[in-house]
C-alpha positions in Angstrom: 6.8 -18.2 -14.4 5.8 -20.5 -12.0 3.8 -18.6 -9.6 5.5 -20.6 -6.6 9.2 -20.7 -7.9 10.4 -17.7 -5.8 10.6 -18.0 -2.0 12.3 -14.7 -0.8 13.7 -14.3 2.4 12.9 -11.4 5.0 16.2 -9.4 4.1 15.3 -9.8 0.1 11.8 -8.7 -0.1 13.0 -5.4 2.0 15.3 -5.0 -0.4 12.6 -5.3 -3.0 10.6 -3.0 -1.3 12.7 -0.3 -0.9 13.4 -0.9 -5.0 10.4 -1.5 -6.2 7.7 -0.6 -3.9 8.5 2.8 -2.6 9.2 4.3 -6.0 6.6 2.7 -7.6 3.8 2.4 -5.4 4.3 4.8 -2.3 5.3 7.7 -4.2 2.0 7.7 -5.6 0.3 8.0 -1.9 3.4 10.2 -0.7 3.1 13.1 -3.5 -0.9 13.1 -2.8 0.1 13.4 0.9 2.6 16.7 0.4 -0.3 18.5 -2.4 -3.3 18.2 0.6 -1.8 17.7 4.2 -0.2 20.7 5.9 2.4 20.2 8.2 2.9 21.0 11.8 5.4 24.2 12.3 6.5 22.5 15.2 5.8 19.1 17.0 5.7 15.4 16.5 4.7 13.3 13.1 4.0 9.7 13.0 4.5 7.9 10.2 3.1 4.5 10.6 3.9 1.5 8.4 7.1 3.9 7.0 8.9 1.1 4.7 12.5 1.5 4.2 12.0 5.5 5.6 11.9 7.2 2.9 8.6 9.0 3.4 9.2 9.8 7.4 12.9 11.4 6.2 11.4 13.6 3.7 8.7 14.7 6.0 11.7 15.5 8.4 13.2 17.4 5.9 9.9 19.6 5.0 8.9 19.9 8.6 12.1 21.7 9.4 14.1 22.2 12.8 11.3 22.2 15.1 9.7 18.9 13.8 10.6 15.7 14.8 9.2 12.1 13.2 8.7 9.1 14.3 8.6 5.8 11.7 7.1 2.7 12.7 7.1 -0.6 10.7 6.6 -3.8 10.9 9.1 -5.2 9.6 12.7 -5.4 11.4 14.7 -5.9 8.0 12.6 -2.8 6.2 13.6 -0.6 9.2 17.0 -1.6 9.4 17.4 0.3 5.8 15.8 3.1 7.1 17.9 3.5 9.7 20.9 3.3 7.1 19.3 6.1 5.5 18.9 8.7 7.8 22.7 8.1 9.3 23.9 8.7 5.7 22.3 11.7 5.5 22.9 12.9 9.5 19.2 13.1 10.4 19.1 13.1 14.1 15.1 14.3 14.0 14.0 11.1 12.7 14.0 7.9 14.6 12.7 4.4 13.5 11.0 1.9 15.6 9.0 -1.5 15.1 5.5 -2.3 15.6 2.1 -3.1 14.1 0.4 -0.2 13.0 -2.4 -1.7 14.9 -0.8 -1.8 17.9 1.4 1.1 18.7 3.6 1.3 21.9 2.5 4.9 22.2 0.7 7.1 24.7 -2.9 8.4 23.9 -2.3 11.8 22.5 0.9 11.8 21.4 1.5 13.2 17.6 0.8 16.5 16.1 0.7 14.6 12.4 -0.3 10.9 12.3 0.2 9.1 8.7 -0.7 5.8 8.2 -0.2 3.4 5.2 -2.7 1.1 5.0 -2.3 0.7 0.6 -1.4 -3.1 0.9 -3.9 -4.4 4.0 -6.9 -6.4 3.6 -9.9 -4.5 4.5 -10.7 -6.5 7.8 -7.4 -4.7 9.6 -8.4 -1.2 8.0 -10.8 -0.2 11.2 -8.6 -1.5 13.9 -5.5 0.4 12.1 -7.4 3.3 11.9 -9.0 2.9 15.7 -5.2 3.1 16.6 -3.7 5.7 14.0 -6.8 8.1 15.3 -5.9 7.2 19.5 -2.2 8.3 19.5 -3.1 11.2 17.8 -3.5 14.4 19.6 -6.8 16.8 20.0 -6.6 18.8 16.5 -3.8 17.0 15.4 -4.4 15.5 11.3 -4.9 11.8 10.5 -4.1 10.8 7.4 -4.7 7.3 6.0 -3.2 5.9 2.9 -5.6 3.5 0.9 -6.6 1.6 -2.7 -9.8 2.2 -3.8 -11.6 -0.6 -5.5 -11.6 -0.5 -9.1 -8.0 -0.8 -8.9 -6.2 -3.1 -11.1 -9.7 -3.3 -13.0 -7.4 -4.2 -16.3 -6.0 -7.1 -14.9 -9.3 -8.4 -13.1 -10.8 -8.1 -16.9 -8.3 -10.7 -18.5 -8.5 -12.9 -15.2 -12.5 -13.4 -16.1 -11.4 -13.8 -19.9 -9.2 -16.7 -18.4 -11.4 -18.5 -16.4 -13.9 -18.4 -18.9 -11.1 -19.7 -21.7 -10.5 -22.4 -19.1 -13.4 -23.4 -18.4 -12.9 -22.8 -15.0 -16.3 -20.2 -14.7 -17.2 -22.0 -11.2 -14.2 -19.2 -9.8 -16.0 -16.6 -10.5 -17.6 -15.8 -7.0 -13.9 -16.1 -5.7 -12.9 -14.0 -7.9 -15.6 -11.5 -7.2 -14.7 -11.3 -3.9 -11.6 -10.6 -5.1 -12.2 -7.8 -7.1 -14.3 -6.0 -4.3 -11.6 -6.6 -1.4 -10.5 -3.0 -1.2 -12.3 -1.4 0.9 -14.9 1.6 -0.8 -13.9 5.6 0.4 -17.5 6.3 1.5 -17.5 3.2 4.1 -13.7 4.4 5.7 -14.6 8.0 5.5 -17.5 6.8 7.3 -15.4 4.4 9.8 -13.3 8.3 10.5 -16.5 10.2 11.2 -18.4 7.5 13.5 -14.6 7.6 15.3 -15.3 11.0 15.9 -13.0 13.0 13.4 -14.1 16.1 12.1 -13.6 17.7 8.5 -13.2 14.3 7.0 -12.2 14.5 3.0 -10.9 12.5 1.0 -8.4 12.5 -2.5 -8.1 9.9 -5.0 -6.4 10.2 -8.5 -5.7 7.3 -10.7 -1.8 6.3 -11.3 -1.3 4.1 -14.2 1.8 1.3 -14.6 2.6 -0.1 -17.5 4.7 -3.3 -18.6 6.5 -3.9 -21.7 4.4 -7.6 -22.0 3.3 -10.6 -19.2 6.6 -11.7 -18.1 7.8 -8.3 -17.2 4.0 -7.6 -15.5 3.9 -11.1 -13.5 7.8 -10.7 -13.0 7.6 -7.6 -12.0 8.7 -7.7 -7.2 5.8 -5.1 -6.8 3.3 -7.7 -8.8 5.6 -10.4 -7.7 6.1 -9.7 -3.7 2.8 -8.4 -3.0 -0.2 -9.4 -5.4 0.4 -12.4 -7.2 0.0 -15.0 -4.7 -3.3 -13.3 -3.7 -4.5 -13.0 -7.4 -4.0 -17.2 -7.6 -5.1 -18.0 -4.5 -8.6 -18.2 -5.4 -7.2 -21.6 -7.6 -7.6 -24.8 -5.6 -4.2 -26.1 -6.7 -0.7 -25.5 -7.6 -1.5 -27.3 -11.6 -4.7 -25.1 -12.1 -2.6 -22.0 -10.5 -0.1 -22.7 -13.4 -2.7 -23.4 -16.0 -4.3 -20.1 -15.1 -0.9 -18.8 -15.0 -0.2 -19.3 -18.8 -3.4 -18.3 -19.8 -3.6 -15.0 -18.4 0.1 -14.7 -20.1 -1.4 -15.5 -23.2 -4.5 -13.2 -22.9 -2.1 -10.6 -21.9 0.2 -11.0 -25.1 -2.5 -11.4 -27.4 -4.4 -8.5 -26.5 -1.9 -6.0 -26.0 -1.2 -5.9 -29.8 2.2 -5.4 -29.0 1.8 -2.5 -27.3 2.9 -1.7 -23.6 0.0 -3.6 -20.5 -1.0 -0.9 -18.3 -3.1 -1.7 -15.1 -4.1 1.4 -12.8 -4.9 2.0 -9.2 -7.1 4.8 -7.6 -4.9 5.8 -4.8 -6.9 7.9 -2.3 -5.6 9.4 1.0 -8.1 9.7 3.9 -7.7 13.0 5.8 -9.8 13.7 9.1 -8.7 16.5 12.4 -9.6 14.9 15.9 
């Protein structure tokens, strides 16, 4: 596949979100999120950087009567399917709003429950998304803060090496370093939660594994597709040695696999700290 072949539009890549990435990537943070956090009997919940609503309806639905919850995306096309959702299902608790999860059109103080997703930003936003997640919340009131550990994807980072090397294309390997240590580590945002002045501050990570039937269905794959790929090739100075490394990894992949299913994993860790 050529790694620049598919420009999607705004109203596509929601629809591929709410296909693709909310089953297959923020379940994994959301079941974490109902084993360790308690809910509020009563009160307000934020949940920041919702998607296509799915996790702010089911925490309406847990929270009960009493509880209402507030969504806020980014993204106008993602919330305009969560909107659709909770009409269908006559949810009047829950109500959908956009804005940057680092910049909130909220008061100081104003959630009982604040849950933010911060799985698929760069680790230079994490600290002012965090800074803003932890003001709007009120005193006592859980912060919660969705993350990928590094390590993730170590499977995939393994074969890009083998690539590079097969290549002859080793003088990438600082890039792709740097690209391999991107997420941020646990102990420096549990750190970032404690020097904000948070108290309790834990953390949970458990390792989710995906698996692909071979490299076309990995690489084609809209969570791979939407949100990695063009990150992963980056690090290549051109659109030819993008391909090149392209069909390489492919072949690596293939070879390798012995015909057996490609599984990468992620360590999906949820941040939890009580202002």
């Amino acid at each position: 596949m050529d790694p620049e072949s598919k420009k999607r539009d705004a109203k596509e890549l929601a629809y591929l979100y709410d296909l693709y990435v909310a089953p297959g990537w923020r379940e994994v943070f959301d079941r974490i999120v109902e084993e360790e956090v308690e809910l509020p009997k009563e009160g307000k919940i934020l949940d920041a950087e919702c998607g296509t609503g799915g996790s702010a309806i089911d925490l309406a639905v847990r929270g009960g009567a009493k509880v209402t919850v507030t969504g806020v995306d980014s993204s106008a096309e993602r919330l305009a399917l969560a909107r659709g959702k909770a009409e269908i299902q006559l949810l009047k608790r829950v109500t959908f709003q956009q804005a940057p999860i680092d910049d909130l059109d909220f008061p100081v103080g104003e959630f009982d429950l604040v849950i933010g997703d911060l799985s698929l930003m760069p680790a230079s936003q994490i600290e002012a998304a965090l800074d803003e997640l932890i003001r709007v919340a009120k005193k006592g009131a859980s912060i919660v803060a969705k993350l990928v550990a590094p390590g993730s994807f170590g499977e995939f980072f393994s074969i890009y090496w083998e690539a590079l090397y097969e290549l002859g294309l080793i003088e990438s390997s600082p890039q792709l370093e740097r690209l391999i240590r991107e997420h941020m580590p646990v102990s420096e945002a549990e750190e970032l939660m404690m020097d904000s002045g948070l108290q309790r501050v834990r953390s949970v990570t458990q390792r989710e594994s995906f698996t692909f039937k071979d490299a076309d269905a990995f690489f084609a794959n809209p969570l791979i597709e939407t949100r990695f790929l063009d990150n992963w090739l980056a690090i290549q100075p051109d659109q030819q040695t993008r391909q090149k490394v392209m069909e390489q990894l492919t072949a690596i992949i293939d070879r390798e696999r012995q015909d057996m299913d490609f599984e990468v994993s992620i360590k999906a860790t949820v941040l939890i700290g009580q202002k």
